[in-house]
N, C-alpha and C positions, 0 to 999 in steps of 0.2 A: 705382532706375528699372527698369522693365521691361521686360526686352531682346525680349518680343514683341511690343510696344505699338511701340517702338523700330525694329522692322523693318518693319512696318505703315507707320508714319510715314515708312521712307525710301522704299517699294514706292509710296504715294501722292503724295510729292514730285514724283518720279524718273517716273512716269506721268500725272499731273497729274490722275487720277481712284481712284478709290473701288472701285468695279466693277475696274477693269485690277489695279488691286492685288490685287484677293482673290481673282480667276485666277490671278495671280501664286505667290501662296500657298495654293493651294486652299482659299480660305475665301468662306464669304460677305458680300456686301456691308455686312449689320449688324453680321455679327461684325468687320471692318474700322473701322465706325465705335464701335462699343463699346471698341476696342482706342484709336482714336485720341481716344475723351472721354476713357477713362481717363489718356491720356500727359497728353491738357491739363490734367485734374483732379490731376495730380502736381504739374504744373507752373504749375496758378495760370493759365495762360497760354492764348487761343488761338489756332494753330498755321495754320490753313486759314480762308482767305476761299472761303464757299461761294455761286455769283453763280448760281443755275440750276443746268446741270450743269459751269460751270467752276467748278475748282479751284486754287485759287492760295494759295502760303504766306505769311503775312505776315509781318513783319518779327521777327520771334520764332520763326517756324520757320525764314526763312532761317540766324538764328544758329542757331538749332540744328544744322540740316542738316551741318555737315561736321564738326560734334562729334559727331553720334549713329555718322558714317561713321568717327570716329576710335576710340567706342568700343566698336564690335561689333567692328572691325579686329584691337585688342589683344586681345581675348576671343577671336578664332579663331587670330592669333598665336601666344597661349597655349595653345590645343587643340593646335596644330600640334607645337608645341616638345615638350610631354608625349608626342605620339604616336609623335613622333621618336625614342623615346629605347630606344624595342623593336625597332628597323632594322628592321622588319618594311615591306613596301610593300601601305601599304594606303589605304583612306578614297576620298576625291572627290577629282577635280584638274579645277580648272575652266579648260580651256585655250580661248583666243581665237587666231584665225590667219584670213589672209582667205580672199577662195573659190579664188583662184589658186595662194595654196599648197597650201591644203589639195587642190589637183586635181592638183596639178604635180609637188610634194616630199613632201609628207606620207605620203602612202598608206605608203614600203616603213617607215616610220618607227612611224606605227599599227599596221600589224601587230604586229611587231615587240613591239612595245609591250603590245598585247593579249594576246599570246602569251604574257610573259615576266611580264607581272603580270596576271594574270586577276582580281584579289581590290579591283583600282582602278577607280572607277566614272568612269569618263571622260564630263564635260561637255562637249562642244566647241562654242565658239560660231562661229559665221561672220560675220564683222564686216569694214568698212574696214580697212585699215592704221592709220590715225589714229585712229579710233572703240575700236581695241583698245588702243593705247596708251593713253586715257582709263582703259581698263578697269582698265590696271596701275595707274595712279598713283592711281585712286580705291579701288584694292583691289578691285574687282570681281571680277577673274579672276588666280589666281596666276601662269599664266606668257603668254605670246604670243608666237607665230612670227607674225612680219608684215615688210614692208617698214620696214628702219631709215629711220629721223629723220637727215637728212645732223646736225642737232646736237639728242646727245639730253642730257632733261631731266636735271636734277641730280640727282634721285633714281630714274630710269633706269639699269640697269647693262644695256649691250645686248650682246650676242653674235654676230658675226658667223658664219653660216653658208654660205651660196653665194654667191658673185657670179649674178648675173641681168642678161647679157646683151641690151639694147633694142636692134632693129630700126626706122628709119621705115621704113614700108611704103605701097603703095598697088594698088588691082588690078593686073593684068596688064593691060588695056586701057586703064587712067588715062593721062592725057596723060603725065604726069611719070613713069612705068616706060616711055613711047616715047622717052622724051627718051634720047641718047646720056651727055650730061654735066650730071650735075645738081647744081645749089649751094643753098644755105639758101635763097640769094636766091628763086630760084626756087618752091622745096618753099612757102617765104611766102605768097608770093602766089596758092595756091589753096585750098579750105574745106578746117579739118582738123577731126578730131574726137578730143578728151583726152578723157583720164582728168579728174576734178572740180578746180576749182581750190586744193580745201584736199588735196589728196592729194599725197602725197611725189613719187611719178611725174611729177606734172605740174608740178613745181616743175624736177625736174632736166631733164626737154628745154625749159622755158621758158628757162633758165637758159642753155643751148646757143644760142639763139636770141637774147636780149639780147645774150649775151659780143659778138655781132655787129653792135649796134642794129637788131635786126628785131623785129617781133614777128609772131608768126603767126596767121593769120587763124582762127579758132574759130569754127567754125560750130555743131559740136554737143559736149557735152559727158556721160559717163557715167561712174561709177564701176566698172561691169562691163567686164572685158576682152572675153569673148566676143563682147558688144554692138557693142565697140569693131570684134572684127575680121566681123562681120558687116557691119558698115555699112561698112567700108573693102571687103570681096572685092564689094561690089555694085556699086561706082565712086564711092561718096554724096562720099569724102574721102580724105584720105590720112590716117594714125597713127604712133602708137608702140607697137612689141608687145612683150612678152618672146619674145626667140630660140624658146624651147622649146614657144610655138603656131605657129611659122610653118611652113606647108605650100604646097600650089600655087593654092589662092585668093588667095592678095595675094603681092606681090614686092616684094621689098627693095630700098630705095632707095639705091645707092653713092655717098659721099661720101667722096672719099682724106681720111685726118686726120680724120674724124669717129668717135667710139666712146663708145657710150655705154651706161653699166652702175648698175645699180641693187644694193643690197647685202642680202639676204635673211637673218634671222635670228631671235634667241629674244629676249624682252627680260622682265626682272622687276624687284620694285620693294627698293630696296638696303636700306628696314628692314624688309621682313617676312622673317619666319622659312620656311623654304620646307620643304613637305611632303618625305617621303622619295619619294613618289609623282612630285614635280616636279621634283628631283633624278635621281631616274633617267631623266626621259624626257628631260633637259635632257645627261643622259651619253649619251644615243643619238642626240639628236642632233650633237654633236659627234663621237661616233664616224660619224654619215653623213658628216660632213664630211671626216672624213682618209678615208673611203673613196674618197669621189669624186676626192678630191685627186690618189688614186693610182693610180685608173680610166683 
């Protein structure tokens, strides 16, 4: 089987067109579909329902889809394992992390990094929390620094790196920063605006808020933090921040007994073979971590 027919076929799945794929690939759009007659002429089989310009797999490429994903997997596995075997750090490392880390922790970590292996072509993608975890489990990206999974998956092995301290916040003018004593009760019953409902974030202050049977009123909803505290320093809501944006546009909102932390880390996938390239960067990041520890 033809592991560029193969790739073709997963880049048109996974985009749902023909064109996006062969951007994807730098190829063009014929050479994408010559590549994917040939996979079906292998295979006897055809792979895509072409309806206009939708594209959709039919029941024989679904099966295929996570067998093609299993065997280019073992094939870079393999590369991996071979390359490893000269400690030398080199090659691609395709790392996934969101844009919060990548703003907040990352940087003294990249350098760093850049510095000390110059001969590693650094991918980095900027994704979700959750959208990167995908990445790991489907192989897409060897390692991610992203918000942990309070329960991560079985073939997850995650690594705790910082605690990441939450804030509710709201302007300094909001009714709820004039208030002397404030309770959940309270913080409820005015518009707030989360983080997305499939985000790790917004699982652990919902969480805080059931343990109480409340639930809190959601008016608007974004996966960007920035977004988040934009629309809170204008009065739109109140939030939840990470500690380490909070400045004098929005104020925190005290609750004795309330504290709430989210847990920030690397996470990889427990069978693949991991680059010497993703090793190293996965030793620097626990070396940030006993630095801080001792900062």
């Amino acid at each position: 089987m033809d592991l560029a027919n193969l790739t073709a076929f997963i880049r048109v799945a996974e985009t749902g067109s023909f064109s996006n794929a062969g951007e994807q690939l730098h190829l063009t759009q014929p050479a994408i579909s010559k590549r994917i007659a040939g996979l079906e002429s292998q295979l006897n089989t055809r792979l895509f329902d072409r309806l206009g310009r939708e594209v959709s797999l039919t029941e024989a490429g679904r099966a295929l889809l996570p067998r093609a994903y299993q065997i280019l997997n073992v094939l870079e596995d393999t590369r991996r394992a071979l390359s490893n075997l000269d400690k030398e750090v080199t090659g691609r490392l395709t790392l996934a992390t969101s844009h919060h880390i990548g703003l907040h922790r990352l940087p003294p970590v990249l350098r760093t990094f850049t510095r000390r292996y110059p001969n590693v072509a650094l991918d980095i993608q900027f994704l979700d929390s959750e959208v990167a975890y995908e990445e790991i489990l489907h192989g897409r990206a060897e390692l991610a620094v992203i918000t942990l999974a309070p329960e991560p998956h079985g073939l997850v092995k995650a690594v705790h790196i910082w605690d990441d301290p939450l804030d509710l916040v709201a302007a300094p003018e909001h009714a709820l920063a004039r208030q002397q004593n404030v309770s959940l009760q309270d913080i409820a019953r005015h518009p707030a605006v989360f983080p997305g409902g499939n985000t790790f974030t917004h699982h652990i202050v919902h969480h805080l808020f059931q343990a109480q049977g409340l639930t809190p009123n959601i008016a608007m909803s974004t996966n960007y933090l920035e977004t988040i505290k934009m629309m809170v320093s204008i009065g739109l809501a109140w939030s939840v921040l990470p500690r380490t944006m909070l400045d004098n546009q929005v104020t925190t909102l005290s609750l004795p007994g309330v504290q709430l932390s989210r847990q920030l880390g690397y996470i990889v996938h427990t069978e693949r073979t991991l680059s010497n390239a993703a090793r190293a960067f996965m030793a620097l990041l626990e070396a940030q971590a006993t630095f801080d520890e001792g900062a």
